[in-house]
MARMILUM-824731 format. One record per residue: x, y, z of N, C-alpha, C, O in turn. Coordinates in pm, whole numbers, padded with zeros to 5 digits, always signed. Example, Ala and Ser with C-alpha at 12.3 -4.5 7.8 and 13.67 -1.06 7.14 Angstrom:
<sites>
+01319-00569+00780+01230-00450+00780+01320-00330+00780+01424-00332+00846/+01285-00225+00708+01367-00106+00714+01290+00003+00787+01341+00114+00804/
</sites>
This chain:
<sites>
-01818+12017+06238-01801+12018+06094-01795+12163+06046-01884+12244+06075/-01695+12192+05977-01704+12318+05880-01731+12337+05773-01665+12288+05681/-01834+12413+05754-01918+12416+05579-01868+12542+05491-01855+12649+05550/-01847+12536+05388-01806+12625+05295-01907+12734+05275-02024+12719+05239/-01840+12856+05307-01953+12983+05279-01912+13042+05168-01804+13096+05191/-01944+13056+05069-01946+13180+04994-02055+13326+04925-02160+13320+04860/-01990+13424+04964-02026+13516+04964-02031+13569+04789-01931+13590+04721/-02166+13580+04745-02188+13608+04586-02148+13776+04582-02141+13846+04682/-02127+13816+04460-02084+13934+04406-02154+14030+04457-02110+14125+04522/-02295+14003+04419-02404+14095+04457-02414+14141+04621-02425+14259+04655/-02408+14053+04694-02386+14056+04849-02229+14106+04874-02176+14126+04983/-02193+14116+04792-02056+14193+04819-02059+14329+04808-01998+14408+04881/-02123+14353+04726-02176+14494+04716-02277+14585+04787-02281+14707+04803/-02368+14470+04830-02456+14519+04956-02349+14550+05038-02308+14666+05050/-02288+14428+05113-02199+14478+05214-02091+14615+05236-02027+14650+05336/-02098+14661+05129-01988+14792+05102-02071+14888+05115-02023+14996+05150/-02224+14878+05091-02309+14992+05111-02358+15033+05255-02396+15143+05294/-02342+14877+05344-02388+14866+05464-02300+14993+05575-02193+14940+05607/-02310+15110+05630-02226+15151+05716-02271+15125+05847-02168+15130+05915/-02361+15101+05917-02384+15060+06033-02302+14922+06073-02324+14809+06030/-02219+14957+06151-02105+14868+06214-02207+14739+06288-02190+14617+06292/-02284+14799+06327-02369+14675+06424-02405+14552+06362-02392+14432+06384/-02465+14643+06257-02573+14533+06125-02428+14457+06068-02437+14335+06050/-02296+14523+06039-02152+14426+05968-02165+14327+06070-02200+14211+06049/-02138+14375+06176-02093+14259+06299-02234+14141+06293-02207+14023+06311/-02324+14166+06277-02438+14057+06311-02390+14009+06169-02352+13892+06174/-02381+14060+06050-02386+13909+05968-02235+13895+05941-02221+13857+05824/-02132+13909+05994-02029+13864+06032-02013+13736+06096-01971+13631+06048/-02052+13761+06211-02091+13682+06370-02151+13563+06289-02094+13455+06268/-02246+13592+06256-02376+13471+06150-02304+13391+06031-02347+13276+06013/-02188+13442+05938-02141+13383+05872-02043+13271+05942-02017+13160+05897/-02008+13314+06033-01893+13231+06131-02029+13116+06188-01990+13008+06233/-02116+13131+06186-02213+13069+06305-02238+12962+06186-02192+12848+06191/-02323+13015+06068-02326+12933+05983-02212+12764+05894-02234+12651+05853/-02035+12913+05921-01978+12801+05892-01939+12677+06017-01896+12567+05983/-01953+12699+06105-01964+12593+06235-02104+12513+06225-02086+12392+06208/-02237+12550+06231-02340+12496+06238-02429+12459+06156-02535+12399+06175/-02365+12507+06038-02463+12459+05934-02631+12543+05939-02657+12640+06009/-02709+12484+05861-02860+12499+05859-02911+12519+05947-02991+12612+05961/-02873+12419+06049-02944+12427+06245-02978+12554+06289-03059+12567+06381/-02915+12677+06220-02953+12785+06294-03048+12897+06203-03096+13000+06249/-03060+12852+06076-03143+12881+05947-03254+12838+05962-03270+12730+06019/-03352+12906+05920-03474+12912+05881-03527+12868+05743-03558+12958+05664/-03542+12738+05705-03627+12686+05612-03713+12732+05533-03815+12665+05522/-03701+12864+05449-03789+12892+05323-03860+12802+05194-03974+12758+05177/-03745+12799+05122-03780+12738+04992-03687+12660+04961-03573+12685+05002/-03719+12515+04857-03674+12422+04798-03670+12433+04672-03784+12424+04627/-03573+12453+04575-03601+12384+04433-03472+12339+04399-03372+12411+04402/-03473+12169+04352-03392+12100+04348-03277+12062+04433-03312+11984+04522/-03163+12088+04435-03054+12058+04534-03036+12189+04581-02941+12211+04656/-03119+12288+04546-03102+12458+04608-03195+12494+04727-03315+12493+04698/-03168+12524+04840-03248+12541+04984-03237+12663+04983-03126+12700+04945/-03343+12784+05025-03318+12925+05071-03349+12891+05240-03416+12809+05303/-03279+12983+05264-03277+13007+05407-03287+13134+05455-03226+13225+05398/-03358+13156+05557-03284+13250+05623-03288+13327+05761-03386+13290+05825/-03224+13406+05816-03163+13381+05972-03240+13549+06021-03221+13660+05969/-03344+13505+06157-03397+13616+06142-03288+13682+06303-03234+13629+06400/-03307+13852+06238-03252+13941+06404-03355+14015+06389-03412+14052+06286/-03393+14048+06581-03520+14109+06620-03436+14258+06616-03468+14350+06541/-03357+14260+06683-03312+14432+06692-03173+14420+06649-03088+14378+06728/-03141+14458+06514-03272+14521+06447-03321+14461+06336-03250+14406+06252/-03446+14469+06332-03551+14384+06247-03505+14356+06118-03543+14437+06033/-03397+14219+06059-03336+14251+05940-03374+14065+05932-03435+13983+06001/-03304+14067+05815-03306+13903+05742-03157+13905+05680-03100+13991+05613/-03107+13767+05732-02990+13758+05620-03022+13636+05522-03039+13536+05591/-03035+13612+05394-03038+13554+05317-02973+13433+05262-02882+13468+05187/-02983+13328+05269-02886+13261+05254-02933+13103+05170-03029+13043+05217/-02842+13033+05021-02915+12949+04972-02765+12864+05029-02652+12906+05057/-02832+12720+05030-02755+12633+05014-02778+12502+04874-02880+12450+04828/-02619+12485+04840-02592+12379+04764-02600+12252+04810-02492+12202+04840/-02700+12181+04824-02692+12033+04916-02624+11895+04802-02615+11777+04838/-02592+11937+04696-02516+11848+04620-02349+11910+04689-02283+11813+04724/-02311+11977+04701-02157+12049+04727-02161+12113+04869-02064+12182+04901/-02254+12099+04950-02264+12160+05066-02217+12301+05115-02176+12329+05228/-02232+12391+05001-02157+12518+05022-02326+12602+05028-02439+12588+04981/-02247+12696+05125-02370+12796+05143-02342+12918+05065-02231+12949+05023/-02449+12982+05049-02405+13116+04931-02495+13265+05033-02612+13288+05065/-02383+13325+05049-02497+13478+05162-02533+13561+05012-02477+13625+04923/-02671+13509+05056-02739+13640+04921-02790+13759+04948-02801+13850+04865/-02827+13766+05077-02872+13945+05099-02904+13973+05214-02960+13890+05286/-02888+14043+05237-02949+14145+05379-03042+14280+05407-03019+14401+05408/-03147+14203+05429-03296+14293+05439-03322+14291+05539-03284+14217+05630/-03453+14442+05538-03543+14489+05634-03645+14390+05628-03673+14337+05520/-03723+14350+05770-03792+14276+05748-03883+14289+05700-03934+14186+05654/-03949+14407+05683-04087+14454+05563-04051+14421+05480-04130+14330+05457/-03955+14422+05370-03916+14385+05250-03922+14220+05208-03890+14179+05097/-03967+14139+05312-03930+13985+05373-04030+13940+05172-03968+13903+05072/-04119+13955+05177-04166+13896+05032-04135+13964+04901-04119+13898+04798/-04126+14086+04905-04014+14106+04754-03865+14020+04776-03830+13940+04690/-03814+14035+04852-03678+13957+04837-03698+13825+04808-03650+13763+04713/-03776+13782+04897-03814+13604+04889-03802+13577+04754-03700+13523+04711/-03916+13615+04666-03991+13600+04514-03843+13661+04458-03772+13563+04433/-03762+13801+04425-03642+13794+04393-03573+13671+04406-03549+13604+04306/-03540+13636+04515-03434+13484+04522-03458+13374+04481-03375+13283+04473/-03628+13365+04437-03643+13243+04387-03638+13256+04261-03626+13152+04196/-03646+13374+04196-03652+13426+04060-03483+13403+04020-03443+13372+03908/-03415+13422+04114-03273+13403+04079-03260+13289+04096-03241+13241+03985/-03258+13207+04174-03236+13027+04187-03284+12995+04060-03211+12908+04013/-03377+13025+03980-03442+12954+03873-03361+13019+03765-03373+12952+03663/-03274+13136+03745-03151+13160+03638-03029+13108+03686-02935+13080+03611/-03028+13092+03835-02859+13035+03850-02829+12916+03808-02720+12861+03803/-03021+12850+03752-02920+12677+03716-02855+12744+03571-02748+12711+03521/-02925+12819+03531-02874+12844+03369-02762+12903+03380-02665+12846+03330/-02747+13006+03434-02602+13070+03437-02528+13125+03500-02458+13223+03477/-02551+13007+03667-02427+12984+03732-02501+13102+03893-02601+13173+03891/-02413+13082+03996-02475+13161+04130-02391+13288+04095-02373+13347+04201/-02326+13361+03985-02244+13476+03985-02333+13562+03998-02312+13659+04071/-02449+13547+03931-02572+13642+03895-02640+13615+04035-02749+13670+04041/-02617+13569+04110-02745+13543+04222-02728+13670+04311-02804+13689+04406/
</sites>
C-alpha cells in the first residue's frame, strides 16, 4: 500500500537549512519508507483525535524525524527534524500545534 506524504511549509524550510547531505538522505530514505510502510516503522507518541504524532528515531546521528498522521484521510504530514536532546520541547511544540491545526488548518503546523 502507498500512503500519502506531505511535507508542511515549515519542514520545508527546515529542510533548506539542513546542509549535511547524510542527515537529507536519512529523511529522504524515511519519507520513501514511510510512504511504502506506513506507521509500522514509527514510533507512537501522541493521540488527539484523528491526529497521531509519530516519530522515527536514528542512532548516528542522534536525530528525530517528526511526523503526524491524518487517520480520517490517511495522509502523513513530516513536521520536523531534531536533535535528540531537544526530544521534549519539540514534542509539547507539536502538540501545541495539533491543537491550532484543527482551527486553522496543518499550513501552520
Amino acid at each position: 500500500m502507498s500512503y500519502e506524504i506531505i511535507i508542511t511549509p515549515s519542514f520545508k524550510k527546515e529542510l533548506n537549512r539542513i546542509n549535511d547531505k547524510k542527515h537529507l538522505n536519512l529523511i529522504y530514505k524515511t519519507i520513501e519508507k514511510i510512504r511504502k510502510y506506513g506507521e509500522t516503522i514509527l514510533k507512537h507518541l501522541y493521540t488527539k483525535d484523528n491526529y497521531v504524532l509519530y516519530e522515527k528515531k536514528f542512532k548516528n546521528p542522534p536525530y528525530r524525524l517528526y511526523v503526524v498522521k491524518d487517520k480520517q484521510e490517511n495522509t502523513f504530514y513530516i513536521v520536523s527534524w531534531e536533535h535528540k536532546d531537544k526530544q521534549p520541547i519539540i514534542i509539547n511544540k507539536i502538540k501545541e500545534k495539533l491543537k491550532k491545526g484543527f482551527i486553522s488548518g496543518f499550513k501552520y503546523l
